[in-house]
C-alpha positions as CSV (number, residue, x, y, z in Angstrom):
1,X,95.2,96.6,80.1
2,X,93.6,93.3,81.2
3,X,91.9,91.1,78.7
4,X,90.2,87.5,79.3
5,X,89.9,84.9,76.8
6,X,86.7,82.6,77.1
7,X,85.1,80.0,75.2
8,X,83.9,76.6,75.0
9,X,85.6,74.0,75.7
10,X,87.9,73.4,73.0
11,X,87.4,76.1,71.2
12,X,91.4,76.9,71.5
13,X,91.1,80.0,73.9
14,X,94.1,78.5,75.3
15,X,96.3,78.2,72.2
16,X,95.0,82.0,71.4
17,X,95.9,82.9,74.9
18,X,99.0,81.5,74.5
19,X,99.5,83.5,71.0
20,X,98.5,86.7,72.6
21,X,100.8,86.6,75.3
22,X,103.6,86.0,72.8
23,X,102.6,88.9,70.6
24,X,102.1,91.3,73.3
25,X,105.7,90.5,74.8
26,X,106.9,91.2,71.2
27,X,104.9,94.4,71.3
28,X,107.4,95.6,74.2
29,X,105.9,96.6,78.1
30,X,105.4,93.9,80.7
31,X,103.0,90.8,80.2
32,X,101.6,88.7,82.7
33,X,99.4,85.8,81.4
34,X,97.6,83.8,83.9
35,X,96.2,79.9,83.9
36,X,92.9,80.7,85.4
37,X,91.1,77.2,84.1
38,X,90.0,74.4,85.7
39,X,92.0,72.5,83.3
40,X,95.6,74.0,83.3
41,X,97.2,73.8,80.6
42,X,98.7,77.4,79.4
43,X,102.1,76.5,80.5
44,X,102.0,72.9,78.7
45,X,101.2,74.9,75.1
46,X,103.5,77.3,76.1
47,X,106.3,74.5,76.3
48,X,106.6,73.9,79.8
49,X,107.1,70.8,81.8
50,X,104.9,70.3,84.9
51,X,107.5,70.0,87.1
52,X,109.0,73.9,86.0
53,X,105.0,75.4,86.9
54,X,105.1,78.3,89.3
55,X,103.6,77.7,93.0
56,X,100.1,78.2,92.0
57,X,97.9,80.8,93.5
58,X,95.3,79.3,94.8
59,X,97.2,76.7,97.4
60,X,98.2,80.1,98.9
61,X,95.2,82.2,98.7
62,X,95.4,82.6,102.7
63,X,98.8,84.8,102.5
64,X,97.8,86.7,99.4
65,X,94.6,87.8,101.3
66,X,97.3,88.9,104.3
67,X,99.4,91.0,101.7
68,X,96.8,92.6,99.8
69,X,95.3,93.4,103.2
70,X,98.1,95.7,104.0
71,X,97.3,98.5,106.8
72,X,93.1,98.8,105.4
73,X,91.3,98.9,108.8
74,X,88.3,97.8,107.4
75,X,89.3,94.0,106.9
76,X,89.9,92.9,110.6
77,X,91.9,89.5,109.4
78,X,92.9,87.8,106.0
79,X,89.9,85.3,107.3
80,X,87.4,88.1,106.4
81,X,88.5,88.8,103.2
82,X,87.0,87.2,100.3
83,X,87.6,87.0,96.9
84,X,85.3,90.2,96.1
85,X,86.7,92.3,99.1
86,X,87.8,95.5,97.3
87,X,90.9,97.6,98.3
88,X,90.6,100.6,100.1
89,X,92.7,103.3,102.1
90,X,95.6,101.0,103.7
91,X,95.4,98.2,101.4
92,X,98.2,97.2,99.0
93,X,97.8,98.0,95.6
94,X,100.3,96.2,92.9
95,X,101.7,96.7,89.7
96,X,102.2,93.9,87.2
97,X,105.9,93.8,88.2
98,X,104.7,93.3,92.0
99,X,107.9,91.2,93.8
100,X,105.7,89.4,95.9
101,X,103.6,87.7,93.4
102,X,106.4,88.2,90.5
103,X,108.8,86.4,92.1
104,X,107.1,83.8,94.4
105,X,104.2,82.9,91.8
106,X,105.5,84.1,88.6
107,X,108.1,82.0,86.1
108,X,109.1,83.4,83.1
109,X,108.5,81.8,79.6
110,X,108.2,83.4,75.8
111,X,109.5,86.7,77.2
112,X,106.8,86.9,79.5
113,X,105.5,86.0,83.4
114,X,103.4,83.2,83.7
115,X,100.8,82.8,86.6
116,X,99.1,79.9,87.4
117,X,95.6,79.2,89.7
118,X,97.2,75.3,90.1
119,X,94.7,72.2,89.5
120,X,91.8,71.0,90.9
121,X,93.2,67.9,93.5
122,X,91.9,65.1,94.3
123,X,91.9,66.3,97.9
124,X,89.3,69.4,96.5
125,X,86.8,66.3,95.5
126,X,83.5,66.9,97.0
127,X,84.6,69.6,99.8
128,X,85.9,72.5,97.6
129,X,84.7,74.7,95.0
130,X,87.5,75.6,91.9
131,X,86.5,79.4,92.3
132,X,87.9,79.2,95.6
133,X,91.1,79.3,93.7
134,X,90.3,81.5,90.9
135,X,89.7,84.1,93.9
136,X,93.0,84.5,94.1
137,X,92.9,86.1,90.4
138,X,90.1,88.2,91.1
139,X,91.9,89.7,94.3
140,X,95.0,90.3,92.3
141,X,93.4,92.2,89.5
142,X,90.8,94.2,92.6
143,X,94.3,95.3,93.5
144,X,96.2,95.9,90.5
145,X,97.0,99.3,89.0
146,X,98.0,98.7,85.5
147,X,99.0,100.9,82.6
148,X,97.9,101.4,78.8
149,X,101.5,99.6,78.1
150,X,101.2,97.0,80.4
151,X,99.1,93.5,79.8
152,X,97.5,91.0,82.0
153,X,96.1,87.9,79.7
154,X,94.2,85.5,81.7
155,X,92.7,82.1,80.1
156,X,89.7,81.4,81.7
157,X,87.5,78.8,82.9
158,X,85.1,77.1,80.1
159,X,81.7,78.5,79.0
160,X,79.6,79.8,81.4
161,X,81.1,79.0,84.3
162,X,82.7,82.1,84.0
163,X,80.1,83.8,85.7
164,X,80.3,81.9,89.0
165,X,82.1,85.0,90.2
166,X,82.4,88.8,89.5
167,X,85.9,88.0,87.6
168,X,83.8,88.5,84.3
169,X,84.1,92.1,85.5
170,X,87.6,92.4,85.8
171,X,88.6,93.1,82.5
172,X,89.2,96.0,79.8
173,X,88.4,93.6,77.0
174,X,86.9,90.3,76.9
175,X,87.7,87.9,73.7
176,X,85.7,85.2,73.1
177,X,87.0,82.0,71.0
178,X,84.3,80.3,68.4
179,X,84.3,77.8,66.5
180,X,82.1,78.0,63.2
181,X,79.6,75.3,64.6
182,X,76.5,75.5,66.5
183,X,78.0,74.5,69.7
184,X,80.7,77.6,69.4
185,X,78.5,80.1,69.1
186,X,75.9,78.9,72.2
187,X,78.3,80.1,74.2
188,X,78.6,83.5,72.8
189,X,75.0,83.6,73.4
190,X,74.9,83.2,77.0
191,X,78.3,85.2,77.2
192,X,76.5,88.2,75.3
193,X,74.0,88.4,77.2
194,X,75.0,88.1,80.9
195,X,77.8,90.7,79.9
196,X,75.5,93.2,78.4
197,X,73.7,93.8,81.8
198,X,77.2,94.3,83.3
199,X,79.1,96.8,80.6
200,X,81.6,94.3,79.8
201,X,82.9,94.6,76.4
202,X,83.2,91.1,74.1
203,X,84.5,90.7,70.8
204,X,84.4,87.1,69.2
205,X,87.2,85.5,67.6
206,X,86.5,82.5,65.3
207,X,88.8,79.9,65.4
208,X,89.5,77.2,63.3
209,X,88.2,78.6,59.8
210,X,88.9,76.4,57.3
211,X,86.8,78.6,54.1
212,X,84.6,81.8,53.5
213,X,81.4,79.9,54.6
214,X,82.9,79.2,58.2
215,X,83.4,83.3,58.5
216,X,79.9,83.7,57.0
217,X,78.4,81.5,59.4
218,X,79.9,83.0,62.0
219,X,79.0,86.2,60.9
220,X,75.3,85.5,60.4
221,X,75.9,84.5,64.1
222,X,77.5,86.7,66.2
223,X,77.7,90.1,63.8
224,X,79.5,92.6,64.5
225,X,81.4,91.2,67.3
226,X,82.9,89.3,65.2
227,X,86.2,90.9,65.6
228,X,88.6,88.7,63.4
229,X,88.8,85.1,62.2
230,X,91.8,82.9,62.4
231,X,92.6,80.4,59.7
232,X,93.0,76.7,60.7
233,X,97.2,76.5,61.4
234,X,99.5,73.7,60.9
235,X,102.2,76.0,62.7
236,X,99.8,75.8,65.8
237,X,98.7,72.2,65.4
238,X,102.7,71.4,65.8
239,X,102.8,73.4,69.1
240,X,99.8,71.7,70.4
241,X,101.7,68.6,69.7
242,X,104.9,69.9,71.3
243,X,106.8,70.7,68.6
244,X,108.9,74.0,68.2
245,X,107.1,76.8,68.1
246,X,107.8,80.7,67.4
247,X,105.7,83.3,65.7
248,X,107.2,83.5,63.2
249,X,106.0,80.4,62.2
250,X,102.4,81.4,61.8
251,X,100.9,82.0,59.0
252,X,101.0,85.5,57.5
253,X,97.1,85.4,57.8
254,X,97.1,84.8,61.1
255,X,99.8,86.7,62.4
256,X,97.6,89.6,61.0
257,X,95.1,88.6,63.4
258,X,96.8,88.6,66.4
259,X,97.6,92.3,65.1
260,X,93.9,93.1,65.3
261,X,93.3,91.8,68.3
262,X,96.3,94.0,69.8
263,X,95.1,97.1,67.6
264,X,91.5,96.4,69.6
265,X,92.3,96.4,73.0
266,X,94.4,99.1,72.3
267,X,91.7,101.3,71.5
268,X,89.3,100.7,74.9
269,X,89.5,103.4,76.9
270,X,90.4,102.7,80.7
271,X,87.2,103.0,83.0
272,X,88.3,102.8,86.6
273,X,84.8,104.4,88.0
274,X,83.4,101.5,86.0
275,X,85.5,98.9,87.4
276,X,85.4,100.3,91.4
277,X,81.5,100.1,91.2
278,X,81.0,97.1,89.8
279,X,83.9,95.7,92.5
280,X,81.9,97.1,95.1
281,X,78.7,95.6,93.5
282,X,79.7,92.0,93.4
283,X,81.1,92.6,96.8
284,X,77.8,93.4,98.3
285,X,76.4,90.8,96.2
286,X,78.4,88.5,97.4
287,X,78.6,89.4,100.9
288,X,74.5,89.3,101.0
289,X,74.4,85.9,99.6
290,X,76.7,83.7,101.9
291,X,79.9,85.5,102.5
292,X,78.6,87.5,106.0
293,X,77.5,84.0,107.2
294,X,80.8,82.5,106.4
295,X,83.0,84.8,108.0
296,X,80.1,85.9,111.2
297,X,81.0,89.6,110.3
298,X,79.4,92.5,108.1
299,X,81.5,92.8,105.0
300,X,79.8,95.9,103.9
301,X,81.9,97.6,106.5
302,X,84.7,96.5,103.9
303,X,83.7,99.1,101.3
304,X,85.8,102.6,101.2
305,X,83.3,104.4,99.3
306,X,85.8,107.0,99.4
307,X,88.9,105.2,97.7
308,X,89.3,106.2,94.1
309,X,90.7,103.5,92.0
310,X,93.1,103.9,89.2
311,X,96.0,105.9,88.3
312,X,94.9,108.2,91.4
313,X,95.7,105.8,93.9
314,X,99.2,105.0,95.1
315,X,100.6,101.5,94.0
316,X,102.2,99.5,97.2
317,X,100.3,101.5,99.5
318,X,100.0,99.6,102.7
């Protein structure tokens, strides 16, 4: 199951990213949680120094491309393969224990894999878009084949830049952070209603509750998608500042939460016909917009409307 965390900025979609990683390795099944913001900072919360990072995705977008390529005769050369080009008969599919991105981009931390898109650099200033990077997220998950028992956590990029690509799509569950303020709950907003055109499922957390009239604010805001509410945590305020950090240092209260959120996801039910026409839908999108001028070639010609997605097709293929 994949699930994306969102939210404003500050909202803590990064500390509850972080949580949920943790509670899903506990839960047993592989776990992969992936550093898809602009501002990377999942493995710093998670307790990890810069300088033990995995070799981040998006410097190496150019040989991913190659290997999810595989033997697919419909993309002529990793240069024609964006970050919306589907798979298709001859490409590679993965699993979340892949050994080409487990163990060249993968470093394990809490009992889990940790995947990182890598910073925006100074040498990206002004010539580079951050999506560009996050790309190589959206090709993995295109590719992936992953079970009920198996999770794939990815913190994303702040507010509505989100929807800069068709990543928004990529997911079985989407969980959106709020604070119980005005500003926390514009983004919901805009993230309701851009996903409701698209089928993708959103349930709000709200974050940082300090009494019963933050959870009824936030109720009279968002509704019924708001899922669960997590109390303001001195066990998470000491991770944030470094500090040791397990779950069983949460609070009873919120530990609960984290069980809700689990018990939630849990319960969507896998649509991979969803999921291989909407990845075919950005794709034309995409390839309409600017990607058949980039790359001089039709990238329609990319789409295997005969390649079933899901459990059907054969993992490592290619």
């Amino acid at each position: 199951m994949r699930v994306a965390f969102v939210g404003k900025g500050g909202s803590g979609k990064t500390t509850l990213s972080s949580l949920f990683a943790r509670y899903a390795a506990k839960q047993g099944g592989p776990v992969v949680a992936i550093d898809a913001d602009i501002n990377q900072h999942l493995g710093l919360v998670l307790g990890l120094e810069p300088s033990a990072l995995p070799e981040p995705l998006g410097a190496h977008i150019g040989d991913i491309k190659e290997y999810l390529r595989g033997d697919n005769p419909r993309v002529t050369s990793a240069a024609s393969m964006v970050k919306t080009t589907p798979p298709g008969r001859g490409s590679r599919l993965v699993s979340v224990a892949d050994p080409f991105f487990m163990e060249r981009f993968a470093t394990t931390v809490q009992g889990f894999e940790l995947m990182v898109t890598g910073p925006f650099n100074e040498e990206d200033l002004g010539v580079a878009c951050y999506h560009s990077k996050v790309g190589a997220v959206e090709l993995f998950l295109n590719h992936l084949v992953d079970g009920d028992d198996e999770h794939v956590i990815v913190d994303m990029t702040a507010g509505g830049d989100s929807f800069a690509s068709g990543l928004f799509t990529r997911f079985d569950m989407t969980f959106l952070v709020a604070e119980p303020t005005r500003q926390g709950v514009s983004v919901y907003r805009q993230y309701r209603d851009h996903a409701r055109d698209f089928d993708v499922p959103i349930a709000v957390i709200g974050n940082k509750v300090h009494s019963e009239a933050d959870v009824a604010f936030l109720r009279e805001q968002v509704g019924d998608d708001l899922l669960v509410c997590l109390e303001h945590s001195p066990a998470v305020r000491a991770m944030e500042q470094g500090r040791a950090f397990t779950l069983d240092a949460l609070e009873p209260a919120n530990q609960e939460a984290l069980a809700v959120l689990m018990s939630h996801l849990r319960a969507q039910k896998k649509d991979w016909e969803k999921f291989g026409r909407q990845a075919i839908e950005f794709h034309t999108r995409n390839a309409r917009a600017w990607a058949n001028r980039a790359t001089g070639e039709d990238l329609l010609q990319q789409i295997d409307h005969d390649f079933v997605f899901g459990e059907r097709s054969t993992v490592g293929a290619g």
